[in-house]
C-alpha positions in Angstrom: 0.0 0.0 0.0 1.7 3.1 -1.1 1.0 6.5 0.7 -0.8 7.6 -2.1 -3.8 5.2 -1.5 -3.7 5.7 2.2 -5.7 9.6 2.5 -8.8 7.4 0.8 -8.8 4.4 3.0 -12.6 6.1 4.6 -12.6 2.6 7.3 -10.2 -0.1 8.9 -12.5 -2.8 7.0 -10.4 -1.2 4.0 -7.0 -1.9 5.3 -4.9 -4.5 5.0 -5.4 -7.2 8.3 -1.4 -6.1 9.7 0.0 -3.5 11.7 0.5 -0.7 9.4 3.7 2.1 9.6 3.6 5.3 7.7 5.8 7.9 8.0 5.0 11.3 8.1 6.9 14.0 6.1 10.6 14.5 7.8 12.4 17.3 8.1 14.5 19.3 10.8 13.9 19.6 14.9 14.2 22.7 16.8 18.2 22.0 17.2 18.3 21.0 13.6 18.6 17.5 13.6 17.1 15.2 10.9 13.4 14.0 12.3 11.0 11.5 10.9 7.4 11.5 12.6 5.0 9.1 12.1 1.7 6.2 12.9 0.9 3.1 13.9 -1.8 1.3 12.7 -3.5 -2.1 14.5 -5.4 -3.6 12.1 -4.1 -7.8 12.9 -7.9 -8.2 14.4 -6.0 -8.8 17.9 -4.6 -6.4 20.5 -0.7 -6.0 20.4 2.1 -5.2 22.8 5.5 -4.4 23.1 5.5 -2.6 19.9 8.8 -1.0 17.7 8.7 0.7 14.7 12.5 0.4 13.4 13.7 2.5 10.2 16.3 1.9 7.8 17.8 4.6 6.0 19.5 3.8 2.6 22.1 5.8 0.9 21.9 6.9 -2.8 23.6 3.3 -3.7 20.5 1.5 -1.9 22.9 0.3 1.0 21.5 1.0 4.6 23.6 3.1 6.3 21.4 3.5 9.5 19.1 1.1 11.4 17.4 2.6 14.3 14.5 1.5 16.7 11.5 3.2 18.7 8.6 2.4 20.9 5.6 4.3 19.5 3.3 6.0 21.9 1.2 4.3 23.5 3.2 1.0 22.5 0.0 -1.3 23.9 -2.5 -0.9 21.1 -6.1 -2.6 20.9 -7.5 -3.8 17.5 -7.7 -0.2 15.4 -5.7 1.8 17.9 -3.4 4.4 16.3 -0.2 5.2 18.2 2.9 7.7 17.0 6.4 7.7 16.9 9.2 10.2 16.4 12.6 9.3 15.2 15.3 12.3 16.1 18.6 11.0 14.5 21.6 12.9 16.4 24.2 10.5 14.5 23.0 11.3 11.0 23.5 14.4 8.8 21.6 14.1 5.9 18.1 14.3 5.0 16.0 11.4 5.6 14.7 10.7 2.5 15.5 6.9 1.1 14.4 4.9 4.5 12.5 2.0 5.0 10.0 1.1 8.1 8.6 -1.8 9.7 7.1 -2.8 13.3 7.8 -5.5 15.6 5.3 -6.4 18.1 4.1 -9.3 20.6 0.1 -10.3 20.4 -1.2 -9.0 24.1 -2.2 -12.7 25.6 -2.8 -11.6 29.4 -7.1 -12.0 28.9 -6.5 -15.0 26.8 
């Protein structure tokens, strides 16, 4: 799913059944660090825990040059829940531009 497509998704029964990661536009924080901001989406059918959204960033050559990992906020999310994350990047220069994201996460089993 591309993130042209996802601005007309109108209802979760639309969306693919995983946890979806979209980034956000990145840019610059306040000290002028590269910054990537983005969602979470639950859509599995089950409630999730423990969850990391990691992202990749390739250089021009398509060789990843950085691999870094977050916990999005909240990091416990129920069956739709929507939770955000914020990569600040203090030992990378460039833009972030070429990067790649995924999530990890742990089905929540404690009411099973």
């Amino acid at each position: 799913m591309s993130i042209e497509q996802f601005p007309e998704i109108e209802t979760f029964q639309k969306l693919p059944r995983k946890v979806i990661v979209k980034g956000g536009s990145s840019g610059k924080d306040s000290k002028g660090r590269p910054e990537l901001r983005g969602i979470v989406i639950n859509n599995i059918g089950h409630s999730i825990r423990d969850t990391k959204v990691s992202l990749v960033i390739f250089d021009k050559q398509e060789i990843p040059v950085l691999n870094k990992s977050t916990a999005p906020n909240p990091s416990h999310l129920p069956q739709g829940g929507i939770g955000s994350f914020s990569f600040v990047l203090e030992d990378y220069e460039g833009e972030i531009t070429n990067y790649y994201l995924y999530a990890s996460w742990k089905y929540d089993d404690s009411e099973w």
